[in-house]
N, C-alpha and C positions, 0 to 999 in steps of 0.2 A: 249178163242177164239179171235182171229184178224183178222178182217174183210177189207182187201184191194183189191178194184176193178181194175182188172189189164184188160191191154190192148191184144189183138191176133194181131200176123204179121204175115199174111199166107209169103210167098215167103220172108221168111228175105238172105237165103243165094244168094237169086236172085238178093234182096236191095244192099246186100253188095258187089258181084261182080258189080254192074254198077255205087254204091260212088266211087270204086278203078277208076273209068272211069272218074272221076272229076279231074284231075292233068289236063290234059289236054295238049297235045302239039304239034308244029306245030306253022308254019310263023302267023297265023292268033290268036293266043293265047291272046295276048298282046293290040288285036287292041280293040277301043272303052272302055278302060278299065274300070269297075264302081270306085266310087270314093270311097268306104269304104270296110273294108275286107267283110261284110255282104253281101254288093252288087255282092262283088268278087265271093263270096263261091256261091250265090244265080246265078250267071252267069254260073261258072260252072257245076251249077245241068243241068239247063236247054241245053250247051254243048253238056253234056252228055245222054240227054233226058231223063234224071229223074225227068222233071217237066212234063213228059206225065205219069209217073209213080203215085199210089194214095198214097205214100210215101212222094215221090217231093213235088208232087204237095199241100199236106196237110202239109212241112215245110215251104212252099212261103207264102201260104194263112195266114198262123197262126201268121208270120210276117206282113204282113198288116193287119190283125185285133190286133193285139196289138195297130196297132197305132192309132184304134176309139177307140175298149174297153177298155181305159185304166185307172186306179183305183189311187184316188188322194191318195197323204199324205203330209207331212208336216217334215222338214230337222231341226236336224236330223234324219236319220231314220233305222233303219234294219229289218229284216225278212230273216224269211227260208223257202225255198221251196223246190220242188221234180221235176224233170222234166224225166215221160219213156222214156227207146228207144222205145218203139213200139208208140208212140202218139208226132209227132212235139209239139214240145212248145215253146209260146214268151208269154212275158209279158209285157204291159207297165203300167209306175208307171205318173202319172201328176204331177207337182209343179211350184211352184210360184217359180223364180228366178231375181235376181234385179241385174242393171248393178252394178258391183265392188262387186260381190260376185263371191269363189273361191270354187266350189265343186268337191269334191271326190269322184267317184263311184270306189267300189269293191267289187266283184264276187269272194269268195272260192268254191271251188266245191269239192264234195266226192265220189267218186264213184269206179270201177274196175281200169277205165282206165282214162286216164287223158284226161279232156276234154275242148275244146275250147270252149267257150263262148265269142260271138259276144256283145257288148255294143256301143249301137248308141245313140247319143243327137240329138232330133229334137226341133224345133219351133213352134210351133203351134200359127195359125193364127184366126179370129174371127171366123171365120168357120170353124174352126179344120183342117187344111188342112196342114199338116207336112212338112218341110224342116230342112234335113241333118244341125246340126249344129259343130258335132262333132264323132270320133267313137273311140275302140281303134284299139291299134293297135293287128297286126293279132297273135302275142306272148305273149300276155299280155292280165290277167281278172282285169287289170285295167285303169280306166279311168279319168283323171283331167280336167279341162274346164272352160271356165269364158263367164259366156255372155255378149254380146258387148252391149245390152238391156233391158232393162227390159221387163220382158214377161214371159208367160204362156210356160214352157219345160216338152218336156216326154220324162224318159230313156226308153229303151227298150232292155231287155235281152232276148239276142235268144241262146238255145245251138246247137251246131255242128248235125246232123243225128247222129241215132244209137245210141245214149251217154245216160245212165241212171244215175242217182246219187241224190243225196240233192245240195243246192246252199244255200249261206247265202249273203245276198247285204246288203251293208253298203253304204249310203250316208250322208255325213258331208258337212258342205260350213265353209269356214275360211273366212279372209278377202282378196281380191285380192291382196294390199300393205303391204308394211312391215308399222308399227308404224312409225309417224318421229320424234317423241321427244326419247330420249334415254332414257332409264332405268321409259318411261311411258305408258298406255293403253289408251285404248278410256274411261275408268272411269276419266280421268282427264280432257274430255273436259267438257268446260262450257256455251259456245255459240256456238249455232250451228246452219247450212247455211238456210238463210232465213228469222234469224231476223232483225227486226225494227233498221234501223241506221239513225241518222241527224232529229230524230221527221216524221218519215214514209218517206223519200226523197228518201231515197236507202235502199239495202237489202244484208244483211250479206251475202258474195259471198266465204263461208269458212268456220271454224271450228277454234273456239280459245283453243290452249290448254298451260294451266298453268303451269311453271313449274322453278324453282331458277336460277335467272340470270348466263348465264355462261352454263347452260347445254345446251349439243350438239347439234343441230338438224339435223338428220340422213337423208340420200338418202331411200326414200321408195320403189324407184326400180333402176335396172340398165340403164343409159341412158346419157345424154348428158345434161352438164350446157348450157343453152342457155341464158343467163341472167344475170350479176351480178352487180346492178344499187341501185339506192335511187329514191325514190318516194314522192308525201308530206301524201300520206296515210300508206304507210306499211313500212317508212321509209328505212334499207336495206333489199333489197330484194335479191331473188334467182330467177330464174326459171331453172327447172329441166324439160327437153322433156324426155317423154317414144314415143318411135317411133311405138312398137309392139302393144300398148293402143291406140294412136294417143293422149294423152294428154298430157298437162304442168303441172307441180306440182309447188304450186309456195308458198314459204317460205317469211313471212314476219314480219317486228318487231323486228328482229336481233338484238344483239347488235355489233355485226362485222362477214364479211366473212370469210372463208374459204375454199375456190374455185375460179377458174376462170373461163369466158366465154371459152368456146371451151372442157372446161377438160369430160374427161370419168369419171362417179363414179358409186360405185356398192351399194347395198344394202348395209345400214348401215356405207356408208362412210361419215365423218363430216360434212356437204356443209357449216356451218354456228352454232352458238350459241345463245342462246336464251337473246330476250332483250326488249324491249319498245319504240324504236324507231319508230318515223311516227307519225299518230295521238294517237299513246297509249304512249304519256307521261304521261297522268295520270292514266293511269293504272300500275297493278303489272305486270311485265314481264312475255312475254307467245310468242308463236308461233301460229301467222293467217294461217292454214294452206289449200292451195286451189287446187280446180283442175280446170283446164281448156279445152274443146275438141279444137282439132287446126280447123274444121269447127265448130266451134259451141262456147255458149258461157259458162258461169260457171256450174258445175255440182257440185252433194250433196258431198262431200268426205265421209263425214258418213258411208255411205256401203263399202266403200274401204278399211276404216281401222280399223271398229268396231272389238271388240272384236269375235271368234266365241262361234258358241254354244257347242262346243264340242262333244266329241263323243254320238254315237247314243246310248241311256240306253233301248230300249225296252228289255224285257225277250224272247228269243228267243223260239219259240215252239220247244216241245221234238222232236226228227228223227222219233223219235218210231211213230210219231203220222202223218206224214207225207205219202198220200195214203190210209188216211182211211179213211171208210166209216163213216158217224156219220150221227146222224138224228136230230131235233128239241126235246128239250124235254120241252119246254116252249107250253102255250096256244099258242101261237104265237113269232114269232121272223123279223130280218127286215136286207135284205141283202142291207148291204152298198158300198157307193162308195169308200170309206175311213176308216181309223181301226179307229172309234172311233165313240161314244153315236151323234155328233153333224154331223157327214155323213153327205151327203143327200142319202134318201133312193130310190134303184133301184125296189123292190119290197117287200112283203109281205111273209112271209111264213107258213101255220099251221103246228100246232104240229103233228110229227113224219116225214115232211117232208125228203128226203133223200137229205145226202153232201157228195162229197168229198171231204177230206180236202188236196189242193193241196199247203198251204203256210201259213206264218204270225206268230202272236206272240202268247203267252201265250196268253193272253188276246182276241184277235181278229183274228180270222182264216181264209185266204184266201180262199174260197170253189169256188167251181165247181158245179151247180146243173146242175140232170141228162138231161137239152137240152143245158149243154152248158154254160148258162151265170155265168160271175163269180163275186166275190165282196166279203167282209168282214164281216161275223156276229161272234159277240157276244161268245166268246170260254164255259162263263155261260149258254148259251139258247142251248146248245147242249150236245149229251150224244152218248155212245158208240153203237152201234149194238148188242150187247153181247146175252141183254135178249130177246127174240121175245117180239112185244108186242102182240101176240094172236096165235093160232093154227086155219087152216082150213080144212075140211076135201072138196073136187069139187067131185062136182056129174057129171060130166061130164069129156068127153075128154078136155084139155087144154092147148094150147101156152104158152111155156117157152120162153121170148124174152128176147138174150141178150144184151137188153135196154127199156128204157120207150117210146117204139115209135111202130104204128102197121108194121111198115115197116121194121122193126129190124129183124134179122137175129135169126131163132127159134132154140133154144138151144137144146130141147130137147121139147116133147108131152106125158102131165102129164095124166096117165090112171085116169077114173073115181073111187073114193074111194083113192085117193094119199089124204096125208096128208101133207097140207107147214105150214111152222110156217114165220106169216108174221111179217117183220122186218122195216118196214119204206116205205111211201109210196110218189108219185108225181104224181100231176094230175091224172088223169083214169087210173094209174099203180100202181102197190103195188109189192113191193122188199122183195123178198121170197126166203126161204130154206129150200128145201125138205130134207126129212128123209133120204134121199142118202146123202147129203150135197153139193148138186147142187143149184147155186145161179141164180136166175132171175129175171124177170119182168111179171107178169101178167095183166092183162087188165082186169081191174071193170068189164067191162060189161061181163065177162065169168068169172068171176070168183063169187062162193056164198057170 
């Protein structure tokens, strides 16, 4: 037996005639446009007055609570999730991001029909308060992006109305620049920006990296030579502007150029060779390698060209497991904010509490409990529905609610002498299956 809590759509063929009403057109189509396809598609419900509808209006909502409730990790990272037609769905994910870092989000999706998935980058401020930093585009379930900042981002995946399916998100960060030594990584730097120069007088405004006189040093991005001089400290130099970054890439210690002021180079064109000139004649040959903001003054290049961490290795949860209901099977267990033991924790849960599991990995399961909030426990402190944990016989007439709320919608009215085999419980409710194979919620206090 498979126990998945699924959603009712009363008036779906009513949903579906007034989505076709979202194209929209007409002189006025066009005006005040939103800036992201999300914004766009969320424009057109309301168009179409399907944000009066409780369909609409519960894909809007679900979009702005993703961007409070939203559940931290750490890159790289993936999971799988489900998302019904009959229940709007978004998600946000929280992370640390650092300027001269390059992440990738993407969204596969499985389902009947092919379904668009929305991907938005926000910003989040000391007070959580979200700004647009990026989204994709409206043909595409993928998304590239660099923050201009360092700071606190949340994606957020919302799918299209009416779309059921699985989704699997994969986020990686690379480095934002190419390498600039040739045939080298960031394992061969040795100094790096900040340390001690002159007996504490100045501060390493760079990254030295080591490498046999003669080898190349590479354009890290496309852009313009603005620079090709001698100095008494980095003896020949380069500078390289990226216009799209607004910074200077600047090559020092040369032992001869290969460029001119004015020239265009692309990634991995030669600007220069590596050498010791300036104050590193007694050093081994290496390239001071630095960045500069054109307002501002030197930045870490470290995050710019570090190695990355490569793909995301989590074990994906099985599909099969995806929509179902599972309970506590620990004395206790502790929903997180995060897939992992060091979380911080949202709340507490006892044993046989009821979940459903709406996402995440083998290991750590993205749940759902029955008012709503959602977080990450522990894939060990959980167990299937399968076995009741007990039989009850109600002496009385009883409310089958289908949910753990008195205000819920009565499924059906259990005559006195029914027998439910109770399966997992929350709060002043208990998640039941009568001897018909009707599945509900009962309320403690009527029930024996």
């Amino acid at each position: 037996m498979e126990i998945k809590l699924k959603f009712r759509l009363p008036y779906m063929a009513l949903a579906v005639a007034l989505l076709e009403a979202c194209q929209g057109i007409g002189p006025a189509t066009n005006l005040f446009r939103p800036t992201s396809p999300h914004d766009q598609y969320g424009q057109s419900l309301r168009t179409a007055k399907l944000d009066q509808t409780a369909l609409g209006a519960d894909w809007l909502a679900a979009g702005e609570r993703a961007l409070q409730d939203s559940l931290t990790i750490s890159i790289p990272y993936r999971e799988r999730g489900y998302f019904p037609a009959a229940k709007p769905f978004a998600v946000g994910y929280r992370m640390s991001a650092q300027r001269g870092d390059r992440f990738l989000v993407q969204v596969e999706t499985q389902g009947k029909k092919q379904t668009q998935v929305f991907i938005d980058v926000y910003a989040l401020d000391d007070r959580n308060r979200a700004s647009l930093l990026a989204a994709s585009k409206a043909d595409t379930n993928v998304l590239a992006w660099e923050p201009r900042r360092t700071q606190t981002c949340l994606i957020r995946i919302q799918p299209e109305l009416l779309r059921s399916g699985s989704y699997t998100i994969s986020i990686t960060r690379e480095p934002a620049l190419s390498f600039p030594v040739k045939g080298r990584d960031s394992r061969q730097i040795s100094s790096f920006f900040g340390a001690s120069r002159d007996a504490g007088r100045r501060r390493h405004e760079g990254v030295d990296i080591f490498a046999p006189r003669g080898t190349p040093a590479v354009a890290s991005v496309d852009g313009v030579i603005t620079g090709v001089t001698t100095n008494s400290l980095g003896g020949n130099v380069v500078f390289l502007s990226d216009n799209d970054r607004a910074i200077r890439l600047y090559y020092a210690h040369l032992d001869r150029w290969n460029v001119n002021t004015g020239q265009r180079v692309t990634i991995g064109d030669t600007v220069g060779f590596i050498g010791n000139t300036g104050n590193a004649r007694t050093t081994g040959p290496h390239l001071h390698f630095g960045i500069y903001g054109f307002n501002e003054g030197a930045i870490d290049p470290l995050p710019f060209i570090r190695l990355g961490r490569g793909p995301a290795r989590q074990t994906l949860l099985p599909e099969s497991k995806l929509g179902d209901s599972v309970r506590i099977s620990t004395n206790r267990a502790f929903v997180r904010v995060a897939p992992g033991s060091d979380g911080p924790i949202l709340r507490e849960l006892p044993n046989a509490t009821a979940l459903t599991v709406v996402g995440g990995t083998a290991a750590w399961l993205r749940v759902e409990l029955p008012n709503g909030q959602m977080g990450y426990v522990a894939s060990s402190s959980t167990e299937s529905m399968k076995r009741p944990l007990h039989r009850v016989t109600l002496s009385t007439s009883t409310k089958l609610f289908d949910a753990a709320d008195q205000r819920a919608a009565v499924v059906k009215t259990l005559m006195p002498g029914s027998d439910v085999n109770v399966l997992a419980k929350f709060s002043d409710f208990q998640f039941v299956r009568s001897l018909d194979g009707q599945f509900g919620w009962l309320s403690v206090a009527t029930a024996p």
